[in-house]
Biotite code that builds the C-alpha atoms (Angstrom):
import biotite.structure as struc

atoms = struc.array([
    struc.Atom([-74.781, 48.278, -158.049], chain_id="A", res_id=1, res_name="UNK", atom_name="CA", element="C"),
    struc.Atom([-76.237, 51.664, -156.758], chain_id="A", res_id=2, res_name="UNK", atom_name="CA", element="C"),
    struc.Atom([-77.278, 53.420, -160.261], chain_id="A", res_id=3, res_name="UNK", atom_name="CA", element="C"),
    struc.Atom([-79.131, 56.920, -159.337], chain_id="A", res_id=4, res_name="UNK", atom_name="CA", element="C"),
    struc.Atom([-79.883, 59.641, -161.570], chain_id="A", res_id=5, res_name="UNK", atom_name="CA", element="C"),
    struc.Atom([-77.768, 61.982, -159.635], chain_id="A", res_id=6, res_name="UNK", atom_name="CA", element="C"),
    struc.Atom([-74.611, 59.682, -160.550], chain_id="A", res_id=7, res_name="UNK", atom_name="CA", element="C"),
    struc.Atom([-75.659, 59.886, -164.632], chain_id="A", res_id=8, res_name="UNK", atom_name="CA", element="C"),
    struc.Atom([-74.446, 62.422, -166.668], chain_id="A", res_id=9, res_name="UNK", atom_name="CA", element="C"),
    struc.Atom([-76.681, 65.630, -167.443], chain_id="A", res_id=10, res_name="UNK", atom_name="CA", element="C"),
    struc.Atom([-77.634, 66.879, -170.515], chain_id="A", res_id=11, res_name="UNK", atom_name="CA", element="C"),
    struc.Atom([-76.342, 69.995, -171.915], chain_id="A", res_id=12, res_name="UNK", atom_name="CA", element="C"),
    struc.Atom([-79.242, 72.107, -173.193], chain_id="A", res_id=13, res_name="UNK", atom_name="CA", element="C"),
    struc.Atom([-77.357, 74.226, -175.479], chain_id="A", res_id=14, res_name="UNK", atom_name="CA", element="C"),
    struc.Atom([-76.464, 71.138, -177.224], chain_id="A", res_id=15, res_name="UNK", atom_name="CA", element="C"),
    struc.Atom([-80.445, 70.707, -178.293], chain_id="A", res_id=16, res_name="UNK", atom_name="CA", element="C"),
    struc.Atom([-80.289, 71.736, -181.917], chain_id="A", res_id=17, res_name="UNK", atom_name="CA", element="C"),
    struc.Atom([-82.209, 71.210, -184.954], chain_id="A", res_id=18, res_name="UNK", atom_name="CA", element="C"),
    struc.Atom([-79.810, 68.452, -186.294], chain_id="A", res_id=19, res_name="UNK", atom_name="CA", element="C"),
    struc.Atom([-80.970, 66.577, -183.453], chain_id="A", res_id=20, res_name="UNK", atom_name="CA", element="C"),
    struc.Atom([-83.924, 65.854, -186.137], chain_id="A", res_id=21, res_name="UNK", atom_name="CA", element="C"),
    struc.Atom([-81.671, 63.997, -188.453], chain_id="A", res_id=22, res_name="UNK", atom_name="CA", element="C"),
    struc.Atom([-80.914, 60.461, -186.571], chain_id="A", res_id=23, res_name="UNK", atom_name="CA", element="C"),
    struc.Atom([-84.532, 59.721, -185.275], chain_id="A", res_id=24, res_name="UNK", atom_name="CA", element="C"),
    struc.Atom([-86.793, 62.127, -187.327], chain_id="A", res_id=25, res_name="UNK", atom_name="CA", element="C"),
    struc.Atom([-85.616, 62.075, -190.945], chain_id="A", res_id=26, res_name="UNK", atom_name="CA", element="C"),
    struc.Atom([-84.356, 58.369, -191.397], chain_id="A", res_id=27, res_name="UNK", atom_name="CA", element="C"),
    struc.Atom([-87.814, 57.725, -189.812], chain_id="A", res_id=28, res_name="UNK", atom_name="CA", element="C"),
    struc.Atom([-89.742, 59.830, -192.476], chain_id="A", res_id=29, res_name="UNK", atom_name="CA", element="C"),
    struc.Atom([-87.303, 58.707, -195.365], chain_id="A", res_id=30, res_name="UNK", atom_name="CA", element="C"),
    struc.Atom([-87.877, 55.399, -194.664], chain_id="A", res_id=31, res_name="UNK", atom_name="CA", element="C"),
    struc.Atom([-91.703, 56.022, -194.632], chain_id="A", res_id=32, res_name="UNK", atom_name="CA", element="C"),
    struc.Atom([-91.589, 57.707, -197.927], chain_id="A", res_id=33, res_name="UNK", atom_name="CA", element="C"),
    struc.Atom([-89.210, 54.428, -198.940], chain_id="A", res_id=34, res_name="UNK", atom_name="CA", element="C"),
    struc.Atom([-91.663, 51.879, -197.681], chain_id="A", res_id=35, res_name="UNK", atom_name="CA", element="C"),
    struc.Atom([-94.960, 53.551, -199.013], chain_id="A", res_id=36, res_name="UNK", atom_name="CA", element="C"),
    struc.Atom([-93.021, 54.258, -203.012], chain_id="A", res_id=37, res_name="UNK", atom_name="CA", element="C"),
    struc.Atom([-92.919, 50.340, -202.746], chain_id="A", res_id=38, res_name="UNK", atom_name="CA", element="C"),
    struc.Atom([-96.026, 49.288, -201.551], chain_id="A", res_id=39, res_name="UNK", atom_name="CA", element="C"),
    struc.Atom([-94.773, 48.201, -197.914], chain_id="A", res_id=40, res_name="UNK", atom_name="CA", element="C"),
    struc.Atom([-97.788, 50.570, -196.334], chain_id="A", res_id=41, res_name="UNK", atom_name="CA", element="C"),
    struc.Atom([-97.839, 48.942, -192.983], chain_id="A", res_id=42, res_name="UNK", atom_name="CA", element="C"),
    struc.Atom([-93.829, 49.396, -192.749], chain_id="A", res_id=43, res_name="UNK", atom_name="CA", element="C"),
    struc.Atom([-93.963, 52.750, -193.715], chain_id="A", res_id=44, res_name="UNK", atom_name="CA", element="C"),
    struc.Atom([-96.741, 53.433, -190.941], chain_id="A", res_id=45, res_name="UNK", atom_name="CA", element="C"),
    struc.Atom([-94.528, 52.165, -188.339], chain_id="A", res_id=46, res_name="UNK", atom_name="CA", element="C"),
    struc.Atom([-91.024, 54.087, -189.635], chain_id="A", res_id=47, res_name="UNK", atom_name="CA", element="C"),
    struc.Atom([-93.770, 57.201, -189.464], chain_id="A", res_id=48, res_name="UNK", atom_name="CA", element="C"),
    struc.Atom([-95.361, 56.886, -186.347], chain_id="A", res_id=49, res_name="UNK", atom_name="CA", element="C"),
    struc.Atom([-91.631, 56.753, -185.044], chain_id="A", res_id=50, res_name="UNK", atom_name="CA", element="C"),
    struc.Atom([-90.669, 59.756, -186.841], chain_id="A", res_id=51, res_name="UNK", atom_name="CA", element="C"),
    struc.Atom([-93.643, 61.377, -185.642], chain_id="A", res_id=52, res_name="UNK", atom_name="CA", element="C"),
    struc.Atom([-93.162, 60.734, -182.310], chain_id="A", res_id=53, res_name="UNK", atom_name="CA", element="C"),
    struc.Atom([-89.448, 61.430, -182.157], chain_id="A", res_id=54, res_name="UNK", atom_name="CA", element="C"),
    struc.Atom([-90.432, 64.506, -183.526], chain_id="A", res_id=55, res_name="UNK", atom_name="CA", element="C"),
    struc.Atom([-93.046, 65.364, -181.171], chain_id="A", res_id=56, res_name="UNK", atom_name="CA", element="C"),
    struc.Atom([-90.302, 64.749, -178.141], chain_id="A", res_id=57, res_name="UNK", atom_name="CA", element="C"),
    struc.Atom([-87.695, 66.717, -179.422], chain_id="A", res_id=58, res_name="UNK", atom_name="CA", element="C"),
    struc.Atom([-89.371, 69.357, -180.768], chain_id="A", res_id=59, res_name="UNK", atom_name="CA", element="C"),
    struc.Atom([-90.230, 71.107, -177.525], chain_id="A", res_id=60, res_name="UNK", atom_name="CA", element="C"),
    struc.Atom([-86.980, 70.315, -176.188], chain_id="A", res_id=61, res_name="UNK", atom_name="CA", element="C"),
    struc.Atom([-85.007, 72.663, -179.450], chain_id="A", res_id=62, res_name="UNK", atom_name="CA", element="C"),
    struc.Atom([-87.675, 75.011, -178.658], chain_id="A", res_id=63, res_name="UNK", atom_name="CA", element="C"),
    struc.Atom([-87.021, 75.602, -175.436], chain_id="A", res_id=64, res_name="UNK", atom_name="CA", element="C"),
    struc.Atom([-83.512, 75.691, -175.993], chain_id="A", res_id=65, res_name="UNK", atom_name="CA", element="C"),
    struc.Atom([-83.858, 78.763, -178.793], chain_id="A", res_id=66, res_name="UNK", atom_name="CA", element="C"),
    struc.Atom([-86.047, 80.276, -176.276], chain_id="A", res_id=67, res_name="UNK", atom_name="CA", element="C"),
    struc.Atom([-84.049, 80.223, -172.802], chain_id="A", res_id=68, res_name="UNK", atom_name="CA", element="C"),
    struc.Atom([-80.075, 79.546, -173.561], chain_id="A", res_id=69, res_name="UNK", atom_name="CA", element="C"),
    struc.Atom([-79.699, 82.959, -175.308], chain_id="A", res_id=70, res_name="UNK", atom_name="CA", element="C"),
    struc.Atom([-78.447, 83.759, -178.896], chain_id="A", res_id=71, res_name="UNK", atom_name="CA", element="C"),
    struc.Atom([-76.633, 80.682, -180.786], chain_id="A", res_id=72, res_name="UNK", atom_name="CA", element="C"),
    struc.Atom([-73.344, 81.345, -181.776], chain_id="A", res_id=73, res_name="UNK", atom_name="CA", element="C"),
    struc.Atom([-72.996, 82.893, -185.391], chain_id="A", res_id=74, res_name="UNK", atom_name="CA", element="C"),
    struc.Atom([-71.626, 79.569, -186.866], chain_id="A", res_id=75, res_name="UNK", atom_name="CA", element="C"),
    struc.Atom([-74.658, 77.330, -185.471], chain_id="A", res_id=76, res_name="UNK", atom_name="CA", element="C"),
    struc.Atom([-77.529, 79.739, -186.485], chain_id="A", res_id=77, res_name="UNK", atom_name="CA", element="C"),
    struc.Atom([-77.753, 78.395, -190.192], chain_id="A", res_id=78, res_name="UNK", atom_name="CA", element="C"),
    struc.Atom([-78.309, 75.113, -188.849], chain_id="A", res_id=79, res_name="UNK", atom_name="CA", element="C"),
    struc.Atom([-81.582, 76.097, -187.933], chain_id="A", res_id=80, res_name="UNK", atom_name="CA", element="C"),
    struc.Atom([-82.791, 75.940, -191.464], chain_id="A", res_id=81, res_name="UNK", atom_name="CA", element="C"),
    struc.Atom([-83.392, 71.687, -190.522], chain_id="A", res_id=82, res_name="UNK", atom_name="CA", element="C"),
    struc.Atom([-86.354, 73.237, -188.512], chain_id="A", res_id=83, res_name="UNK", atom_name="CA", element="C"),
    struc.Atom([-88.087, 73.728, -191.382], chain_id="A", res_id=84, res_name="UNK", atom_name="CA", element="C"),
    struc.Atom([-88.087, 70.216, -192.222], chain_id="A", res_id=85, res_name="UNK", atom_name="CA", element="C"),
    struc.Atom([-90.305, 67.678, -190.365], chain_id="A", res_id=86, res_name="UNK", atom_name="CA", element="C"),
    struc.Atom([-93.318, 68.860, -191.299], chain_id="A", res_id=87, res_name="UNK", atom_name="CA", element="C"),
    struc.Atom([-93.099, 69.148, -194.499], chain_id="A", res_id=88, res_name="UNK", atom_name="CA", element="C"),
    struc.Atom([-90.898, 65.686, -195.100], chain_id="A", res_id=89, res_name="UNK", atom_name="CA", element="C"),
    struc.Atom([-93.940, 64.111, -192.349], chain_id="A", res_id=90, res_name="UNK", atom_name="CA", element="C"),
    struc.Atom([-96.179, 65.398, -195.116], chain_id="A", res_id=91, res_name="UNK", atom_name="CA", element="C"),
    struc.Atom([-94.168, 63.990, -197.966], chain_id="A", res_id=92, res_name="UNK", atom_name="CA", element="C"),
    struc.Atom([-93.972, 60.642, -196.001], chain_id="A", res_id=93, res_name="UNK", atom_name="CA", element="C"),
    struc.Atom([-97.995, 60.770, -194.763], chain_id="A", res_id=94, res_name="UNK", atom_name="CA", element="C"),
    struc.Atom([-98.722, 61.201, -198.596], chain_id="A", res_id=95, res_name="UNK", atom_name="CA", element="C"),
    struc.Atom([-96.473, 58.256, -199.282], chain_id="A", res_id=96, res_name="UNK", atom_name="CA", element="C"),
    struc.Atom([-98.466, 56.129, -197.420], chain_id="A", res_id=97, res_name="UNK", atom_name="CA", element="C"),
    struc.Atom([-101.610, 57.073, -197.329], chain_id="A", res_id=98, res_name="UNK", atom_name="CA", element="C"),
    struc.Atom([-101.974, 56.592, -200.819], chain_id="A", res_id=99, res_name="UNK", atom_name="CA", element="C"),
    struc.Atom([-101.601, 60.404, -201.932], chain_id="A", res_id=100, res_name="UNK", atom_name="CA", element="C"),
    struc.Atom([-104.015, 61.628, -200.692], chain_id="A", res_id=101, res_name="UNK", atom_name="CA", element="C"),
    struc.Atom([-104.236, 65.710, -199.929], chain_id="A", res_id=102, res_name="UNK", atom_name="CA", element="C"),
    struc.Atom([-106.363, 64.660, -197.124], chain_id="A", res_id=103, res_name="UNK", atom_name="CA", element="C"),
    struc.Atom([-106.632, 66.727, -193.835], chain_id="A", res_id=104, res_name="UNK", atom_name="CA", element="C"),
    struc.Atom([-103.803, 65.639, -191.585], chain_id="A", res_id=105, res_name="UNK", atom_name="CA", element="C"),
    struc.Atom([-101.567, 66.498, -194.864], chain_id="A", res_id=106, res_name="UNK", atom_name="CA", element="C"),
    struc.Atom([-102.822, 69.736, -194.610], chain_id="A", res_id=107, res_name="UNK", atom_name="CA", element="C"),
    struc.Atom([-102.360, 70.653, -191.191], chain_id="A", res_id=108, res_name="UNK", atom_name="CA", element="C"),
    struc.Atom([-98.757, 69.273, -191.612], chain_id="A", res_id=109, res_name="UNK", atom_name="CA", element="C"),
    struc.Atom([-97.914, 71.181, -194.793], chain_id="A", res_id=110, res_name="UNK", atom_name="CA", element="C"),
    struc.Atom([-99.681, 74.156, -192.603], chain_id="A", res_id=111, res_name="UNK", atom_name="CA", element="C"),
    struc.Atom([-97.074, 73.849, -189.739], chain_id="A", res_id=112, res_name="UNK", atom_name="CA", element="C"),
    struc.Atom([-94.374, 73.616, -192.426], chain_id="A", res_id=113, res_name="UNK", atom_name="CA", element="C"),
    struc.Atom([-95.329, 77.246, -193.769], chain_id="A", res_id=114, res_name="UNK", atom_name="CA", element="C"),
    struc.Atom([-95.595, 78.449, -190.565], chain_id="A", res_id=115, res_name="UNK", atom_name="CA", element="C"),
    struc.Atom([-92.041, 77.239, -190.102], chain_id="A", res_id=116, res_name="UNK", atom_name="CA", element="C"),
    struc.Atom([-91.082, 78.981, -193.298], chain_id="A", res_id=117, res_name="UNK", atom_name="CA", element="C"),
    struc.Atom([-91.850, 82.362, -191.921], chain_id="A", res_id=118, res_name="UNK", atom_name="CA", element="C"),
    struc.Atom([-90.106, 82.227, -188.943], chain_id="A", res_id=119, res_name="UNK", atom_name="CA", element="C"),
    struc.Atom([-87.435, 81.488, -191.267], chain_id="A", res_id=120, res_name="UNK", atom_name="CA", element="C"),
    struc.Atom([-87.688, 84.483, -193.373], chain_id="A", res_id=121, res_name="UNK", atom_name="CA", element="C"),
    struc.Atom([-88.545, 86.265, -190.418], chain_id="A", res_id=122, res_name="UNK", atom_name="CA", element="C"),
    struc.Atom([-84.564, 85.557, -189.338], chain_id="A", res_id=123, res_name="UNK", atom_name="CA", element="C"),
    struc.Atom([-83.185, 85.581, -192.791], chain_id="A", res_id=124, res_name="UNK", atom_name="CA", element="C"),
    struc.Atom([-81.458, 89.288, -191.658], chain_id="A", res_id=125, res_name="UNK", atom_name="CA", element="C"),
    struc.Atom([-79.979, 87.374, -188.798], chain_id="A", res_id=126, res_name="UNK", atom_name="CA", element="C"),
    struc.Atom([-79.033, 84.182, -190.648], chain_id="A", res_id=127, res_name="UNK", atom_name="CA", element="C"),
    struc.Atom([-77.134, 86.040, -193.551], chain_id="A", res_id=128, res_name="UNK", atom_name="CA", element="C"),
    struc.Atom([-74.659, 88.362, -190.941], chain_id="A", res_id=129, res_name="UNK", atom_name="CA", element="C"),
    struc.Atom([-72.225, 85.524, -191.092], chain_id="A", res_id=130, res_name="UNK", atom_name="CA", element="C"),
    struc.Atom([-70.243, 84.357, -194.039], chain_id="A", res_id=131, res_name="UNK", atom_name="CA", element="C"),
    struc.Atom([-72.017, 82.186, -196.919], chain_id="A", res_id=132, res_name="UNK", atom_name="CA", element="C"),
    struc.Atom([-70.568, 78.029, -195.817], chain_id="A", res_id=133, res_name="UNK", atom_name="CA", element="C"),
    struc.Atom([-71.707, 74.635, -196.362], chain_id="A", res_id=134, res_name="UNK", atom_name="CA", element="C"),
    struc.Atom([-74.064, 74.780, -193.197], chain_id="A", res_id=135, res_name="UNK", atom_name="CA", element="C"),
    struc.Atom([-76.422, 77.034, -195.327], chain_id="A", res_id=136, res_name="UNK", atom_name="CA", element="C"),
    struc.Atom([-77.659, 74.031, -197.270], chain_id="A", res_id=137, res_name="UNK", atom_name="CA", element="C"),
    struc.Atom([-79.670, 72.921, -194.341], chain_id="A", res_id=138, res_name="UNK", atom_name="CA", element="C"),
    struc.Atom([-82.222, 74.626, -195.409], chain_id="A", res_id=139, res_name="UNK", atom_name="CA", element="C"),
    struc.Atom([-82.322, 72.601, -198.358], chain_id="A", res_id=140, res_name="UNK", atom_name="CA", element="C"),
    struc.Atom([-84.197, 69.537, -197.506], chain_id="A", res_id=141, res_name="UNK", atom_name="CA", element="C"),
    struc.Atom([-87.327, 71.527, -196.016], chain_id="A", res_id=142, res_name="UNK", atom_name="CA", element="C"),
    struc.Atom([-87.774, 73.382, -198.944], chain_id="A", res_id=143, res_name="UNK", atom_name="CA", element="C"),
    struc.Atom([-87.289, 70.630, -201.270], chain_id="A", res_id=144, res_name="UNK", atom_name="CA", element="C"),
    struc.Atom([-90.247, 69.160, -199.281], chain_id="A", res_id=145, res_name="UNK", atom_name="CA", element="C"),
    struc.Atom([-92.010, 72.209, -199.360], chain_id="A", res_id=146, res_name="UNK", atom_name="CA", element="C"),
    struc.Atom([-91.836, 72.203, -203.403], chain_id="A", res_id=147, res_name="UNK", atom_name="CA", element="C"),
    struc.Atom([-92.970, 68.565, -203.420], chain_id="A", res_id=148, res_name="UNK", atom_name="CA", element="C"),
    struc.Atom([-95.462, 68.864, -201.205], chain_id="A", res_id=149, res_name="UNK", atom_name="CA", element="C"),
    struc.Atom([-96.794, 71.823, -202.008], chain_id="A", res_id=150, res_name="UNK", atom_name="CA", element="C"),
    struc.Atom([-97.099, 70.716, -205.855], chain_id="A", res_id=151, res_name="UNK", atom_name="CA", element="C"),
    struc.Atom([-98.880, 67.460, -204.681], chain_id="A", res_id=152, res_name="UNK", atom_name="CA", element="C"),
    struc.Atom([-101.261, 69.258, -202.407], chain_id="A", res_id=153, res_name="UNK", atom_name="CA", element="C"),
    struc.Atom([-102.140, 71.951, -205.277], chain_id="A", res_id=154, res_name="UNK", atom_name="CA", element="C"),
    struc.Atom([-102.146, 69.186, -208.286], chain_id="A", res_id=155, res_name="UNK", atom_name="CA", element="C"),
    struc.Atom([-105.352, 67.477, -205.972], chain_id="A", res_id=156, res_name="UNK", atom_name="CA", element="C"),
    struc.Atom([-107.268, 70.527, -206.745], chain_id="A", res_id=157, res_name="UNK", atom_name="CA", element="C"),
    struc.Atom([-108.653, 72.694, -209.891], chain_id="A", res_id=158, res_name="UNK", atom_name="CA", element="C"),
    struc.Atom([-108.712, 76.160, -207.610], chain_id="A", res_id=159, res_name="UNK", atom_name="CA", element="C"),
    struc.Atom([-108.078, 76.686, -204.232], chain_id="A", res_id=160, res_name="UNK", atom_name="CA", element="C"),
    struc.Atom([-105.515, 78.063, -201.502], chain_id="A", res_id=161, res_name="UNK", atom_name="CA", element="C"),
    struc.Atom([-103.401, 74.691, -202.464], chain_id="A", res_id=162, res_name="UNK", atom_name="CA", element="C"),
    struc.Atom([-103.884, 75.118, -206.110], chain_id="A", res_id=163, res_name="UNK", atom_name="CA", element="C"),
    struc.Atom([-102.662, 78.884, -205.737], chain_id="A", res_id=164, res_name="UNK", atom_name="CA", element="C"),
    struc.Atom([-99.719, 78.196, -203.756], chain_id="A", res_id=165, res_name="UNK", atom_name="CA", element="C"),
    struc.Atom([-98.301, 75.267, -205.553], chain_id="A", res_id=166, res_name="UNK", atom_name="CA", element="C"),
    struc.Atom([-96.093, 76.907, -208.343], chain_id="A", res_id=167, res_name="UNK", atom_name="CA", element="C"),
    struc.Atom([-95.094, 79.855, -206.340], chain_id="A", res_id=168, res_name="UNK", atom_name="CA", element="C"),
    struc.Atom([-93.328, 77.902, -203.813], chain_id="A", res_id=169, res_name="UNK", atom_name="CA", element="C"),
    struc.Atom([-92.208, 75.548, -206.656], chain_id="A", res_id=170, res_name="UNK", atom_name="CA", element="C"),
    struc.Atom([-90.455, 78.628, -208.270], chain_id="A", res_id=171, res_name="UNK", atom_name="CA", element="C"),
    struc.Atom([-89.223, 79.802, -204.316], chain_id="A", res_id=172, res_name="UNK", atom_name="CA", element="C"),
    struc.Atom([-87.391, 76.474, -203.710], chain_id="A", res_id=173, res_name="UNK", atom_name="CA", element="C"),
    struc.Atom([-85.494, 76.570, -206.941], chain_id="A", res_id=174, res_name="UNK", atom_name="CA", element="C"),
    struc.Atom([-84.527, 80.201, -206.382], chain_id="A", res_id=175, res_name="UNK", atom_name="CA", element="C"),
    struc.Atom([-83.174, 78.929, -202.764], chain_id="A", res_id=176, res_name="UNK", atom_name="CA", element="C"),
    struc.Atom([-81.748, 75.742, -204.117], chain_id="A", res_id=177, res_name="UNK", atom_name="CA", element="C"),
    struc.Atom([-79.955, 78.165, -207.469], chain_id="A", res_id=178, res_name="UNK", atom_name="CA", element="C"),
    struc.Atom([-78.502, 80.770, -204.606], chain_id="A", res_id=179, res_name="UNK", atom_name="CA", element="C"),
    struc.Atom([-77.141, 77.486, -202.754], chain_id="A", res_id=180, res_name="UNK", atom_name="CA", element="C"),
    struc.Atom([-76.054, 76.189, -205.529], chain_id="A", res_id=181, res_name="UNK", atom_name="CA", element="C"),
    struc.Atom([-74.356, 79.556, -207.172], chain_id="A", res_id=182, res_name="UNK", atom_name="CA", element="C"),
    struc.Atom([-73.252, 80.981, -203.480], chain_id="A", res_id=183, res_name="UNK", atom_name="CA", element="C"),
    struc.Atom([-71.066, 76.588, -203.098], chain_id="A", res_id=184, res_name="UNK", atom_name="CA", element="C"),
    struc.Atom([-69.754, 77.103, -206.914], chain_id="A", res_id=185, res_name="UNK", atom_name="CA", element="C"),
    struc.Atom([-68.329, 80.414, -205.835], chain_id="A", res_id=186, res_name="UNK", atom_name="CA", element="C"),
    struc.Atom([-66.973, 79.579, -202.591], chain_id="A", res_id=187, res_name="UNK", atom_name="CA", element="C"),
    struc.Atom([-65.352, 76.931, -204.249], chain_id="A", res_id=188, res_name="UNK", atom_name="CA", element="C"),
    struc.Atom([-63.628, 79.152, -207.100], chain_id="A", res_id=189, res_name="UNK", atom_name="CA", element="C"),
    struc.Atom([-62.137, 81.418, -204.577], chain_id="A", res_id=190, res_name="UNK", atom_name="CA", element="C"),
    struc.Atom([-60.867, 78.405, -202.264], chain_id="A", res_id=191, res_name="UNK", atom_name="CA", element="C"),
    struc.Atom([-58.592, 77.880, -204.976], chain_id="A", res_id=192, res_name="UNK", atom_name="CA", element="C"),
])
């Protein structure tokens, strides 16, 4: 059997999007977070390490996708709101296992997942030129993390950038989460 690499079938790299995250990175972190609420530590440092990981290979292969295939089409872009995710649920899972601890690996996570966040806002202009849909509510689960993790970060300290930040970004995600929420009920209403 002659099996080369020029007979398998090649990747297309406009298919490398953010929801690529979802089989390999977030069962991987969820399962952490899973593992470490139930005292299985060791478990959840092996479903993190392989969320990591996964994370770390696909991560420069959406990037470079966003950065050399051109635009995405106007009914993909909201998907991009999963980008905002893995650090901030890596953080959520790190803290899960580690014990809770605000320590400084959870910090430099939670620190990638802001940085995230304002790329986000930066598009915001560009996300909201298409029609309100279902595809918005990607953006949920990264800033669900960012409330949770931002909370536990802050709660670990009396004063402090973490301390500061905590309930502002607590009262961001439920504005975000509300507008989801309000933008589905309405969809809904005029559906029917």
């Amino acid at each position: 059997m002659d099996l080369t690499l020029k007979k398998l079938p090649r990747h297309n790299k406009t298919n490398a999007l953010a929801g690529l995250y979802l089989p390999t990175v977030a069962n991987n972190f969820i399962s952490a977070m899973a593992c470490g609420a139930l005292g299985y530590t060791d478990a959840g440092l092996v479903f993190l390490g392989a969320g990591v990981f996964s994370w770390l290979s696909l991560e420069p292969v959406i990037l470079q996708r966003l950065r050399s295939s051109g635009e995405l089409p106007t009914a993909l872009r909201t998907s991009l709101g999963i980008q905002l995710a893995p650090a901030l649920v890596a953080c959520s899972a790190w803290l899960s296992v580690n014990g809770g601890e605000g320590d400084t690996l959870a910090k430099m996570l939670f620190g990638y997942g802001l940085l995230q966040l304002l790329f986000m806002l930066c598009l915001m202009p560009w996300y909201l030129s298409q029609p309100f849909n279902a595809s918005f509510w990607s953006f949920s689960f990264g800033v669900s993390a960012l409330a949770t993790t931002g909370l536990h970060l802050g709660s670990g300290s009396d004063n402090g950038f973490f301390h500061t930040l905590a309930v502002p970004l607590f009262i961001f995600t439920n504005f975000i989460i509300a507008i989801l929420l309000i933008r589905t009920d309405s969809s809904a209403v005029l559906r029917f």
